[in-house]
C-alpha positions in Angstrom: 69.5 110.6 91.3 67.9 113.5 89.4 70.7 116.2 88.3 69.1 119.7 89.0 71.8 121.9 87.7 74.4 121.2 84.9 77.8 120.5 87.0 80.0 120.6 84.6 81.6 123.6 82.2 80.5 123.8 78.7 79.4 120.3 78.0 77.0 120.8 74.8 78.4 117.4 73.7 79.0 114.1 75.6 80.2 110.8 74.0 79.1 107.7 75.5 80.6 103.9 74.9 78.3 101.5 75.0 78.0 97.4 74.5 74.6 96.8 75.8 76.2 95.2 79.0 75.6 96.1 82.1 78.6 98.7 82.5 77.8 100.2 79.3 74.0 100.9 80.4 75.7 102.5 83.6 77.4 104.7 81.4 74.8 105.6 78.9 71.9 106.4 82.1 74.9 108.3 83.6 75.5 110.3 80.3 71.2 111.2 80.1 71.6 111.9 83.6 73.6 115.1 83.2 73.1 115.8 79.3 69.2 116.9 80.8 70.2 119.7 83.1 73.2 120.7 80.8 71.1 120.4 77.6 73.6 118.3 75.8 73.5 116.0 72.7 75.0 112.6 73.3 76.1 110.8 71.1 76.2 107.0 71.3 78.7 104.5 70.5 78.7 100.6 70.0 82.0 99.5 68.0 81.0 95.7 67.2 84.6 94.7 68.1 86.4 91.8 65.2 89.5 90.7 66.8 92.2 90.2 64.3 92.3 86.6 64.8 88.8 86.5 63.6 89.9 86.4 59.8 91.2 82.4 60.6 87.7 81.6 60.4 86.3 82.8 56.8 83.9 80.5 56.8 81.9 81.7 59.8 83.2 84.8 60.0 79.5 86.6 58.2 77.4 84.6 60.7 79.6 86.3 63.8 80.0 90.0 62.9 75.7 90.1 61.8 75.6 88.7 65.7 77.8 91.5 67.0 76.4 93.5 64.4 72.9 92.5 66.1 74.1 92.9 69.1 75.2 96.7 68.9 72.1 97.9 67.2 70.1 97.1 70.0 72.5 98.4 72.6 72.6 101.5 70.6 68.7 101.2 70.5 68.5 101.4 74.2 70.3 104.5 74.2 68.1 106.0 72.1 64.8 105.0 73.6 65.9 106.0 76.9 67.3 109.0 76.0 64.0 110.6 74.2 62.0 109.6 77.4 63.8 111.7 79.0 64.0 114.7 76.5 67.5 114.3 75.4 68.6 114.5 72.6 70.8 111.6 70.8 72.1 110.1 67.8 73.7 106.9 67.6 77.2 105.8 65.9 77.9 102.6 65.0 81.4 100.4 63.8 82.5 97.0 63.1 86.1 96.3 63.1 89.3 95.7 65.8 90.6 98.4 68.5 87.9 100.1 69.5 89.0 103.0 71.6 90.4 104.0 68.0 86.6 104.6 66.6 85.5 106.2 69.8 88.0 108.5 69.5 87.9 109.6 66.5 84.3 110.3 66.9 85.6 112.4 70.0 87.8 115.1 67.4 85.4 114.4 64.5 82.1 116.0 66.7 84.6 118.0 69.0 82.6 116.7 72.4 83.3 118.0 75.6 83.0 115.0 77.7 83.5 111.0 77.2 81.6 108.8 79.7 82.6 104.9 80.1 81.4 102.3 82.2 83.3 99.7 85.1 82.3 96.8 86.7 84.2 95.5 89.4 88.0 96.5 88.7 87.5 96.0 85.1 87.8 98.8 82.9 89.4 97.0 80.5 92.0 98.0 77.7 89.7 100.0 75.4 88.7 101.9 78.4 92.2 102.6 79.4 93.2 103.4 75.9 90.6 105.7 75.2 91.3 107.9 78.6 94.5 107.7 77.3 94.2 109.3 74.5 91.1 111.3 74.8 91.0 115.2 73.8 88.4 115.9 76.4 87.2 115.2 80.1 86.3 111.2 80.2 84.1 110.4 83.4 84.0 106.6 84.3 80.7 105.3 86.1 81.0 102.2 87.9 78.3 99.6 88.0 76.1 100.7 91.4 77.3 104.1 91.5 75.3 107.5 91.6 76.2 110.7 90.7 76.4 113.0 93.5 78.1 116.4 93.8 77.7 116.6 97.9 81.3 115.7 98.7 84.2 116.3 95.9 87.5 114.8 96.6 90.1 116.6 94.1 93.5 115.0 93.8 96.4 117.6 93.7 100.3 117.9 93.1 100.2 121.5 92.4 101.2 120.8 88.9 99.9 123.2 85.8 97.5 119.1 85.1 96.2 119.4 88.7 95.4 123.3 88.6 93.3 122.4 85.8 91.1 119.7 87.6 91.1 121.8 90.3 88.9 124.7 88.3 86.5 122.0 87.0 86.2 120.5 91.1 85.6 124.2 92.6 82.9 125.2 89.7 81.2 122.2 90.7 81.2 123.1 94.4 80.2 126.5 94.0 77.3 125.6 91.9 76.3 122.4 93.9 77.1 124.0 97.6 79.3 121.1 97.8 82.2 120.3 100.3 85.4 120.6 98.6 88.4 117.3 99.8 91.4 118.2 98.9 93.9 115.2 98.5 97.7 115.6 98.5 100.1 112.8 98.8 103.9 113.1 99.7 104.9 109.5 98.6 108.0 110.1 101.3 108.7 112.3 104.1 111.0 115.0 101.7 107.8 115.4 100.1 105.6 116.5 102.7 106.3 120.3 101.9 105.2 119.9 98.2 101.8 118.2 99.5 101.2 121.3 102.2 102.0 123.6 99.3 99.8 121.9 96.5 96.9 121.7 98.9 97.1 125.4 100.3 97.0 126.8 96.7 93.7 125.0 96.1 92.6 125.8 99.2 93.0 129.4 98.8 91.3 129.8 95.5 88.5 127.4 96.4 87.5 129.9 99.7 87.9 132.8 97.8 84.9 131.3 95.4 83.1 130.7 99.1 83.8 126.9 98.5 83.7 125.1 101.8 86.5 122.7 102.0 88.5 120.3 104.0 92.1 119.5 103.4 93.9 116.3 103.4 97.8 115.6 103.1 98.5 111.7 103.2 101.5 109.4 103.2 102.0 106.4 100.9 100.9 105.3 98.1 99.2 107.6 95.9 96.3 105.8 94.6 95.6 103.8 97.7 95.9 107.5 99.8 93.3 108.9 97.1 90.5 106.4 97.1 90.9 106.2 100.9 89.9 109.6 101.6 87.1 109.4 99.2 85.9 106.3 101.1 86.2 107.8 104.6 84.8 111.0 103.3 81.6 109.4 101.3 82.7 111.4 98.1 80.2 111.2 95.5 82.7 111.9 93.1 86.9 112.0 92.6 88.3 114.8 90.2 91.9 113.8 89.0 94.2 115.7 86.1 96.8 113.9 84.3 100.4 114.0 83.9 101.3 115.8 86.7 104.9 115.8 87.3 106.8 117.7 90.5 108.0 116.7 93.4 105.4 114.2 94.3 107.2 111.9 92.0 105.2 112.2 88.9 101.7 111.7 91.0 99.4 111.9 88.0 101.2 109.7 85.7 98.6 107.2 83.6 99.4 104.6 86.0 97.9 106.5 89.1 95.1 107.1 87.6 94.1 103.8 86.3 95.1 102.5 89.7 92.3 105.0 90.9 89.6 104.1 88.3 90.4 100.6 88.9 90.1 100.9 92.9 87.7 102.9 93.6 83.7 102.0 93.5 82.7 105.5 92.7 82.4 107.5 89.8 86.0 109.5 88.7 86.3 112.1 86.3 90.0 113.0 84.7 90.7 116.3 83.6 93.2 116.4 80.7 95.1 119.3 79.2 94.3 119.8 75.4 
């Protein structure tokens, strides 16, 4: 699906992880996808991952990082190609060596991007995936295998905490400049907590109207994930907009947990706000 407009604010820079498999090509088309009509850089990023146990074998040890080695460059080679068909601008980054959330993030403060996109498939996203959304100092978007982009329907997730007020900013911008239909998501986890859903979705509501955002509003019962990627599926969202570490009276609704559990669940793309 061809992005006409740039949906998101300020993102001069996005970071994409890569492996050259089939999530990590997701990820990178995803990140050309909207660095056209926001004119961003991306930068690309293939960590040849050594596990620590890999030292036990010395003797082989050469032979199997030039394979990974091998392996990354052409992944990273991809990136490139596809991104200068398209007119985008990109430079790669590469790494050999354990962890490697720890090298995509520190790529993340060293070139100050404004937006880290990773690849799913199936319920995977893996450790480094939840490590590096973890600790990210910028929006990450994760794009799961068979998913498109599409800013018709926007489910944002809300507790009415300072976390969710700031996801909520990025989902209404998005609406406004797409014309999309605004879902807003609030889930009391038990009946005391009704009230704090009403009120967390009537503040977003009220904001998002004023902007002449069209919305519908949702307050569900039960689990908070499950409640979440529900209404996105009954709704057709094309995207779910979450903050992190949200804590009221919704019993800490945006902790890392929920939102894993939402990444993991859900089959379309989700973008976490975070707080800087």
């Amino acid at each position: 699906m061809a992005i006409g407009a740039c949906p998101l604010t300020k993102v001069d820079k996005i970071l994409v992880a890569t492996d050259g498999s089939e999530a990590g090509k997701f990820a990178a088309q995803a990140a050309i996808e909207l660095a056209k009509p926001c004119e961003s850089t991306v930068y690309a990023i293939c960590v040849a991952e050594v596990p620590v146990f890999a030292a036990e074998f010395v003797e082989t040890l050469p032979q199997l990082i030039d394979s990974l080695e091998k392996r990354a460059k052409a992944a990273l080679d991809e990136v490139k190609t596809l991104s200068e068909k398209n007119g985008v601008k990109c430079e790669t980054i590469s790494y050999t060596g354990p962890d490697p959330f720890k090298y995509i993030i520190d790529e993340a403060i060293k070139n100050r991007v404004d937006l880290i996109i990773l690849g799913k498939k199936g319920v995977m996203l893996g450790a480094v995936g939840t490590k590096v959304i973890a600790n990210a100092p910028c929006k990450v978007l994760v794009v799961p295998v068979g998913a498109t982009l599409n800013f018709d329907r926007i489910v944002i997730a809300t507790d009415g905490s300072v976390y969710s007020q700031l996801a909520t900013s990025e989902a209404i911008g998005m609406a406004k400049r797409f014309g999309s239909e605004l879902i807003i998501v609030s889930v009391a986890k038990k009946d005391e907590n009704i009230s704090y859903a009403e009120e967390a979705v009537k503040m977003v509501k009220e904001v998002a109207e004023r902007e002449g955002v069209k919305v519908q509003s949702v307050i569900a019962k039960g689990e908070a994930f499950e409640q979440i990627v529900d209404t996105a599926n009954k709704n057709a969202a094309g995207l779910i907009v979450m903050g992190t570490y949200g804590r009221t009276g919704i019993e800490k609704f945006f902790m890392g947990s929920i939102a894993e559990k939402v990444i993991s669940t859900s089959a379309r793309p989700v973008l976490v706000v975070k707080k800087k």
